[in-house]
C-alpha positions as CSV (number, residue, x, y, z in Angstrom):
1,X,0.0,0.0,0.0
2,X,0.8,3.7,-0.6
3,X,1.3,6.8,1.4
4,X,-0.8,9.4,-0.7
5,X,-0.9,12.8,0.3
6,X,-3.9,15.1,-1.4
7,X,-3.3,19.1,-1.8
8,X,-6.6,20.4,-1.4
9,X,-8.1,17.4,0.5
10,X,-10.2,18.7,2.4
11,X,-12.2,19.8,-0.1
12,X,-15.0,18.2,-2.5
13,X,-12.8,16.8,-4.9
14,X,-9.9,15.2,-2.9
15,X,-11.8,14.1,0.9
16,X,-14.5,11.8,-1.3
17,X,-11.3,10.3,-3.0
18,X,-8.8,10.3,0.3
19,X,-11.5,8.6,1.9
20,X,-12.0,5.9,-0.6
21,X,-8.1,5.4,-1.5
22,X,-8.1,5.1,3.0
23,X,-10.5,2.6,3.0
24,X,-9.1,0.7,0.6
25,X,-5.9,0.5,2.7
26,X,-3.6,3.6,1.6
27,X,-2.6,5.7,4.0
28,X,-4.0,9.2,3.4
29,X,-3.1,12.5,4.3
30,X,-5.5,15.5,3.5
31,X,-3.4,19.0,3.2
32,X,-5.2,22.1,2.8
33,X,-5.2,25.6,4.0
34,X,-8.5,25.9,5.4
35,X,-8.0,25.3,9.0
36,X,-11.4,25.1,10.0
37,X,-11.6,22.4,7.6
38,X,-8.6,20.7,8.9
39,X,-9.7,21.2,12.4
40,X,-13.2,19.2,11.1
41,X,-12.0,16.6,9.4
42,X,-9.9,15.6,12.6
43,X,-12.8,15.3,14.6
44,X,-14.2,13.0,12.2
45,X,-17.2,15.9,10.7
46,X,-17.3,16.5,7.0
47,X,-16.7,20.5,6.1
48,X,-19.8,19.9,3.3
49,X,-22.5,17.5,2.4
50,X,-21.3,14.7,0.6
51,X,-23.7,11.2,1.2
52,X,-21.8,8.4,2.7
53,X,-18.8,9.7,4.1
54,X,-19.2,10.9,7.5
55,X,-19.9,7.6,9.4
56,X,-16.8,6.0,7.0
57,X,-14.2,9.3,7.8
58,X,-15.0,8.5,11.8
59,X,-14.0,4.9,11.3
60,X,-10.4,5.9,8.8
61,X,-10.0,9.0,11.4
62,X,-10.2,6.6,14.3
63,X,-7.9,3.9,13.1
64,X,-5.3,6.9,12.4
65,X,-5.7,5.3,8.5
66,X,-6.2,9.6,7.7
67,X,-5.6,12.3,9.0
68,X,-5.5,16.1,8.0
69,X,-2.4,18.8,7.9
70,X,-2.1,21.8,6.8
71,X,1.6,21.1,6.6
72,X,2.7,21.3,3.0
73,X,5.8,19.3,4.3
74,X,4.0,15.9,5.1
75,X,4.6,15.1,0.8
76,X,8.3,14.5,1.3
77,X,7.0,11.4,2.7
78,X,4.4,10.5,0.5
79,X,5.0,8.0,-2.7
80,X,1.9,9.3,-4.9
81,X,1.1,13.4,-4.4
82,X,-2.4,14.3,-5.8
83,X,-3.5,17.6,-6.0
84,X,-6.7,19.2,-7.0
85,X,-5.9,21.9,-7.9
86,X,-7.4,23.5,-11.0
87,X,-6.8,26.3,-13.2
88,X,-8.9,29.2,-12.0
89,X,-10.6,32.2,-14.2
90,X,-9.7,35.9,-13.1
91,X,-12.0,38.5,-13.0
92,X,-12.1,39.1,-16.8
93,X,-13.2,35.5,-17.5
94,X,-9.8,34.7,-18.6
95,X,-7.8,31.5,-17.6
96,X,-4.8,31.7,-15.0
97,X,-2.4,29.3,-15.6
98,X,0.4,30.9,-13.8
99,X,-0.8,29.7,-10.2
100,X,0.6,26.2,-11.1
101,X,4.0,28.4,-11.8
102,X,3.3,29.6,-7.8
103,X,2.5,26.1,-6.8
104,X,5.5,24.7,-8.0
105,X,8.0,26.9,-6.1
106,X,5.7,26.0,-3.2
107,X,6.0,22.2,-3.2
108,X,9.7,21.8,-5.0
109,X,11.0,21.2,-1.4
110,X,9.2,17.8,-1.0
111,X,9.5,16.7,-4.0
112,X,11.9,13.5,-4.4
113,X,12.4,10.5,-7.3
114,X,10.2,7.8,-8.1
115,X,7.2,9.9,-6.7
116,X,3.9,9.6,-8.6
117,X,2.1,13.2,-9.3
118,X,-1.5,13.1,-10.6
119,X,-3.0,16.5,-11.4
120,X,-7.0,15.8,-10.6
121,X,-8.6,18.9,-11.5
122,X,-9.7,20.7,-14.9
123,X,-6.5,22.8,-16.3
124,X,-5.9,24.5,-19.5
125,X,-5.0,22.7,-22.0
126,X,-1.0,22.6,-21.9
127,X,-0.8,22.8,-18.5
128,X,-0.2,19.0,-17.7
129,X,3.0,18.6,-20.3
130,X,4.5,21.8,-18.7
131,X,3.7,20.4,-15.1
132,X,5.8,17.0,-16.3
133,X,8.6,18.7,-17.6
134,X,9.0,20.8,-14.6
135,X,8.5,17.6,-12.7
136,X,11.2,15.9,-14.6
137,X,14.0,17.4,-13.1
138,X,13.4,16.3,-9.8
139,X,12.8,12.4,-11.7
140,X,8.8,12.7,-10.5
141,X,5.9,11.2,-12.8
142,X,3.2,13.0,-13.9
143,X,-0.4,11.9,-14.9
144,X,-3.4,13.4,-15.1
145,X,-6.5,11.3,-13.8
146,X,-9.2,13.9,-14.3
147,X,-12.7,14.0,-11.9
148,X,-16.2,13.4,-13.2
149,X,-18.5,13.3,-10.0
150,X,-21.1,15.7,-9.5
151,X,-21.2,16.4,-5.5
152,X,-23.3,14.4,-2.9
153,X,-22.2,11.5,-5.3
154,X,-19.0,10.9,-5.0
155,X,-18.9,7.7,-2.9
156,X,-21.3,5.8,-5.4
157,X,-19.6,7.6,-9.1
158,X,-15.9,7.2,-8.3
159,X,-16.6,3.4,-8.6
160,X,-19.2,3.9,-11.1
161,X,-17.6,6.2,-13.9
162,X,-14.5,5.1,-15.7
163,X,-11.6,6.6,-14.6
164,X,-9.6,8.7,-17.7
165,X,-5.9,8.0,-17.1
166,X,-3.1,9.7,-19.0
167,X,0.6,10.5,-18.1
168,X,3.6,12.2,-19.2
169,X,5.1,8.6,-20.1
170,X,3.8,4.6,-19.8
171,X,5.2,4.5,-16.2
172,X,3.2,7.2,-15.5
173,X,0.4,6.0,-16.9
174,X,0.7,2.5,-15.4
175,X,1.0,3.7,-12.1
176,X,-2.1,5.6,-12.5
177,X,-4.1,3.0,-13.9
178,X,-2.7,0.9,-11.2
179,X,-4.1,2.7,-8.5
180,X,-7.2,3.5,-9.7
181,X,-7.7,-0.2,-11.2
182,X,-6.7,-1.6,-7.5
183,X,-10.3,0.1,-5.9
184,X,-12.3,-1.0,-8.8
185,X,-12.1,1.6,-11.2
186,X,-12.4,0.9,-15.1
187,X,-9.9,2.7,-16.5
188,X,-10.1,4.4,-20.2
189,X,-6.3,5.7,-20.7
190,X,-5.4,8.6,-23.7
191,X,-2.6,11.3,-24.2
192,X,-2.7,14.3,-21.8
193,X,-4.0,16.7,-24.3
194,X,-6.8,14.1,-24.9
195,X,-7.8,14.3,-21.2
196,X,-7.5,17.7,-20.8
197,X,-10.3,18.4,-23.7
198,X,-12.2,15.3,-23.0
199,X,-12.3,17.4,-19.4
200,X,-13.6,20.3,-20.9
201,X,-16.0,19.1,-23.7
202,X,-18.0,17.2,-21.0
203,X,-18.7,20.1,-18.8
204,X,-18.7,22.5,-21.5
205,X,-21.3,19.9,-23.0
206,X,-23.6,19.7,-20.0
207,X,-23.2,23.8,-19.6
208,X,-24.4,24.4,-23.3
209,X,-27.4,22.0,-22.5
210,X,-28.6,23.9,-19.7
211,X,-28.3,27.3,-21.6
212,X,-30.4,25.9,-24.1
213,X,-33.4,25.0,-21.6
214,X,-32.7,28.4,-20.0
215,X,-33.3,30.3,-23.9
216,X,-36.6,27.8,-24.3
217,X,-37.5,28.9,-20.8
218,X,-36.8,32.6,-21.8
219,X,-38.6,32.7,-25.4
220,X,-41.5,31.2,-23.6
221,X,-42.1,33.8,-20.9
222,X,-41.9,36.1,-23.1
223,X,-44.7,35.1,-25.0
224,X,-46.6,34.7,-21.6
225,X,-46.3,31.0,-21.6
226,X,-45.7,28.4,-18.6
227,X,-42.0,26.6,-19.4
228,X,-42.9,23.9,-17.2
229,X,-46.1,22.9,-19.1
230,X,-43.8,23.2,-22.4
231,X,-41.2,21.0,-20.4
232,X,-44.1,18.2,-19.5
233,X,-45.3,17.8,-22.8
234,X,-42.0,17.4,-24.8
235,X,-40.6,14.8,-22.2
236,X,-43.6,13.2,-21.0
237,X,-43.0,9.6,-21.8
238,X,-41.0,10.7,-25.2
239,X,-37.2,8.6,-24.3
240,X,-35.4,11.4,-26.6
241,X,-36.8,14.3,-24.8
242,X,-35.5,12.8,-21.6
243,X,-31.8,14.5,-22.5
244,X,-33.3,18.0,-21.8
245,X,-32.7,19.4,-18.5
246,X,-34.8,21.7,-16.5
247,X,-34.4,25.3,-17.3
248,X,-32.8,27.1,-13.8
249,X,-29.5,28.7,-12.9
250,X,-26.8,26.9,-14.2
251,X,-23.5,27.8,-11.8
252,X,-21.3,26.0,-9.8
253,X,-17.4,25.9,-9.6
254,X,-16.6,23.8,-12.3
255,X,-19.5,24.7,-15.8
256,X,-18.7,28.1,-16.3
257,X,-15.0,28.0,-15.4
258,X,-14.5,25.1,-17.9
259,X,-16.2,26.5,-20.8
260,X,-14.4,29.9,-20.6
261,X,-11.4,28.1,-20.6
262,X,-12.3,26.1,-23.6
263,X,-13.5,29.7,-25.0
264,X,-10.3,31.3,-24.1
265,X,-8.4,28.2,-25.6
266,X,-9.8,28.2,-29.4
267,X,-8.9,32.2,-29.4
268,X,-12.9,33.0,-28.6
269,X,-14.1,30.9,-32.0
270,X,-16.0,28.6,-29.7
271,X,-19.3,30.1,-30.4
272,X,-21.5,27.3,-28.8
273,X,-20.0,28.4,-25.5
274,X,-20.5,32.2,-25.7
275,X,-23.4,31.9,-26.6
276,X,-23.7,29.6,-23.1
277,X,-22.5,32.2,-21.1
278,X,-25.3,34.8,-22.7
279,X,-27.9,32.6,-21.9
280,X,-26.8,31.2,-18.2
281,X,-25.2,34.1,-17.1
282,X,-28.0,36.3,-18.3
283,X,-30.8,34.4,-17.1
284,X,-31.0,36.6,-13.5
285,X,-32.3,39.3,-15.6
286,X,-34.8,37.1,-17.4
287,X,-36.2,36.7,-14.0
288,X,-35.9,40.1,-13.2
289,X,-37.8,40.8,-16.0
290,X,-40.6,38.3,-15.2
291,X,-41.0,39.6,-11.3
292,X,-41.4,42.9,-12.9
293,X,-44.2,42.0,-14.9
294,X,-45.6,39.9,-11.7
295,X,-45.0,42.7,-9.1
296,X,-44.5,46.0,-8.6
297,X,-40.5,45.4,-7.4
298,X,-39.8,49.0,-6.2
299,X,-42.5,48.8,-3.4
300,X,-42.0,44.7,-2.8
301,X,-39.7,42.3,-0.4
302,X,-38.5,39.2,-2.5
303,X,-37.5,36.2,-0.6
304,X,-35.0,34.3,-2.1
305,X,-36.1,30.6,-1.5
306,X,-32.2,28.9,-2.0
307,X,-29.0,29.8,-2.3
308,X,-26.7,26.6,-3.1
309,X,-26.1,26.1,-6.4
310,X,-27.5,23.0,-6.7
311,X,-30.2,21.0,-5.0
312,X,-29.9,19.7,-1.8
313,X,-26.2,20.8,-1.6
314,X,-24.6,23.2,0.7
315,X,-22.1,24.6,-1.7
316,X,-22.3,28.2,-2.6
317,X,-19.5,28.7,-4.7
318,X,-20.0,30.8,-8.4
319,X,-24.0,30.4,-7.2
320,X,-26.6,32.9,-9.4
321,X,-29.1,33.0,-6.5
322,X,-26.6,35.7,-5.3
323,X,-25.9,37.2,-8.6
324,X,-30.3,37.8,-8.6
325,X,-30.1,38.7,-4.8
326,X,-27.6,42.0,-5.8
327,X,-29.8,42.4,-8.9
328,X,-32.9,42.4,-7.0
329,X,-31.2,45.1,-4.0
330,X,-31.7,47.8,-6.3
331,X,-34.4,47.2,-7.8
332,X,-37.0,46.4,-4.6
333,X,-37.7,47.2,-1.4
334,X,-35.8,44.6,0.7
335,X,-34.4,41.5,-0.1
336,X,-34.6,37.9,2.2
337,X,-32.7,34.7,1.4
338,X,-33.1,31.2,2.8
339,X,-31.6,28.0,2.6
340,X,-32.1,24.9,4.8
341,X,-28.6,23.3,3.7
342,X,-25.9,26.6,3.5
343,X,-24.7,27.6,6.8
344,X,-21.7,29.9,5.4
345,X,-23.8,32.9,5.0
346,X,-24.8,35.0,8.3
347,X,-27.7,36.6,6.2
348,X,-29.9,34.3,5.5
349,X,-32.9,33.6,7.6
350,X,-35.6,31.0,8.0
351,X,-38.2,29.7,5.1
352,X,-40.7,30.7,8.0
353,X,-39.6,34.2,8.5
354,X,-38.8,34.6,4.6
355,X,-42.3,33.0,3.4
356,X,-44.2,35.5,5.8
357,X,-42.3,38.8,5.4
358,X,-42.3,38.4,1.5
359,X,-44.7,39.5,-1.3
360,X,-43.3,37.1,-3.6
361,X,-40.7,34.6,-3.6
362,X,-38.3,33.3,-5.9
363,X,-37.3,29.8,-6.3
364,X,-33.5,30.0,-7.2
365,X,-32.8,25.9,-5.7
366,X,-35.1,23.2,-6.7
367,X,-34.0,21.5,-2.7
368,X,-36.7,18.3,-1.8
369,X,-37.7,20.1,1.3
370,X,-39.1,23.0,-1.0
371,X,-42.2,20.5,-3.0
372,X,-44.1,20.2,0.0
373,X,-43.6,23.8,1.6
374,X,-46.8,25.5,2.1
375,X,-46.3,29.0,0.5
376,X,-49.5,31.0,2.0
377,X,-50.8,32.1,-1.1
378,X,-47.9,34.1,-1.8
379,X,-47.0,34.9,-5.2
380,X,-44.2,32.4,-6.4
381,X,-41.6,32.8,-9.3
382,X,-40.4,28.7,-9.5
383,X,-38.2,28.5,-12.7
384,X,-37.8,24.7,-11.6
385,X,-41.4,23.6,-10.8
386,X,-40.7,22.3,-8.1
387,X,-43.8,24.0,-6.1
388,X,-47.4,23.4,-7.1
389,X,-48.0,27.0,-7.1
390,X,-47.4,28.6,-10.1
391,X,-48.1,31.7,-11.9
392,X,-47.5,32.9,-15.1
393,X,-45.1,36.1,-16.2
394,X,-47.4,38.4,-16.9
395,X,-49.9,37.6,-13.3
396,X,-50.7,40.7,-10.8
């Protein structure tokens, strides 16, 4: 067995994989900087919501089989370094590949020969090959075993999903495999600058089918028609209608981030995924638009039912329900937001208090807790139908 150390592994992408590689015998150590995070995963508590893990991480954390650090120095010690770490956008939607240039300088001090790297998150394309030629000199292998779960998950997908394995050479890519074959992985191996697209397409993919539903939804409230009745009737036992996803905000960490990359990669030709961004990132003002011609705004409190940005998840990170909350600040009277799962926002207050004070409310997360909520008559805005009460754009 192995001593892996995960950069970042406290977080959603490397604890559901530390806790799998731990239980499968490895010994795991979980570096990140968040402290409280640290602090959490010691005691045996998950940071976020991730089914299946919490009972499991008591049982690794008690039989000292991992542990958490926020030590950078623990990977001298470690045979396989894994690292989530992706490559981030700035605030002109542009790609930032120099932070692996930063994360470099910070690691070269552990770093030894015959160590296995494996890069886990999306980067720009290029980035792996300049990663293992950096790594070269100090005789490390590099591969790059790209994520696929969606969060909440992880513990059923990782085994699910084939695992995409390429490397910087065969070693690299054996040891990958290896590792990932050893838990029950199927493994699909290609060249790095295979993976690193293959990354992208997929979520650039599932991002450009959301903006789709989004423009239906939008063209169809515009001509004072109910999406969701649209929605019924095309899917409604039809198998090939199935494929289309609910119109609602489309955000989290990883869609938008991914396709601006791919955007930024192709020297902005990629006009699938601009257009994406148009129709997801635009879509607050669609509802803006829609509770205008539902409410008199300027004299109303809007109540924000949901701020994660996705069902049933506590993960706030790139969410549009706060993009429509800052939208909807100057534009009405006062503002409310509730969220039964989010606890990483001092603001918010409960459904209760929210459904009562508000003259309409907004359904930005489609949560379960949310189809059986009695909503006092009040007047709703549910892009995801997830309520039974529904009105139409152009209601008083």
């Amino acid at each position: 067995m192995n001593n892996i150390c995960i950069i970042g592994g406290c977080g959603h992408i490397g604890l559901p994989l530390g806790i799998i590689l731990a239980k499968a015998g490895h010994q795991v150590t979980l570096v990140d900087i968040d402290k409280e995070a640290v602090d959490l995963v010691n005691s045996g508590v998950m940071p976020f919501i991730e089914n299946g893990t919490e009972e499991i991480l008591k049982k690794l954390i008690n039989a000292n089989q991992i542990g958490a650090t926020t030590d950078l120095s623990v990977i001298a010690n470690s045979s396989i370094i894994i690292t989530t770490l992706g490559t981030p956008v700035d605030e002109f939607q542009s790609p930032v590949p120099r932070i692996f240039v930063d994360f470099l300088n910070s690691i070269k001090g552990g770093l030894r020969s015959d160590q296995l790297f494996i890069l886990r998150s999306t980067v720009y394309p290029g980035t792996s090959r300049w990663m293992a030629n950096q790594l070269e000199h100090y005789g490390v292998d590099l591969a790059f075993c790209p994520e696929r779960i969606t969060q909440g998950n992880a513990m059923i997908e990782i085994y699910e999903l084939p695992q995409i394995v390429s490397g910087a050479t065969p070693r690299a890519v054996e040891r990958a495999s290896e590792l990932f074959r050893n838990i029950g992985i199927k493994i699909v191996d290609c060249t790095i600058e295979e993976a690193e697209l293959a990354k992208l397409y997929l979520n650039a993919f599932r991002y450009a089918q959301f903006a789709i539903s989004n423009e239906f939804y939008r063209i169809a409230i515009e001509n004072g028609l109910d999406y969701s009745k649209i929605y019924n009737v095309m899917t409604s036992d039809y198998k090939r209608g199935s494929a289309i996803p609910k119109a609602g905000l489309a955000a989290g960490p990883c869609l938008l981030k991914d396709t601006q990359q791919l955007i930024a990669f192709s020297n902005n030709t990629f006009l699938a995924g601009n257009a994406a961004v148009l129709a997801n990132e635009g879509l607050p003002m669609v509802l803006i638009r829609q509770l205008e011609s539902m409410i008199d705004l300027r004299t109303a409190t809007v109540g924000i039912l949901g701020m994660a940005f996705k069902s049933n998840s506590d993960d706030i990170r790139s969410s549009l329900s706060y993009r429509l909350k800052k939208l909807l600040q100057i534009r009405s009277k006062l503002v409310l937001t509730t969220d039964p799962y989010v606890s990483k926002d001092a603001n918010l207050l409960s459904v209760i208090e929210v459904i009562d004070r508000s003259d309409i409310l907004v359904i930005c997360t489609p949560h379960s807790e949310y189809k059986s909520l009695n909503l006092s008559g009040k007047k709703v805005l549910d892009i995801w139908g997830v309520t039974s009460t529904k009105l139409k754009a152009n209601s008083k």
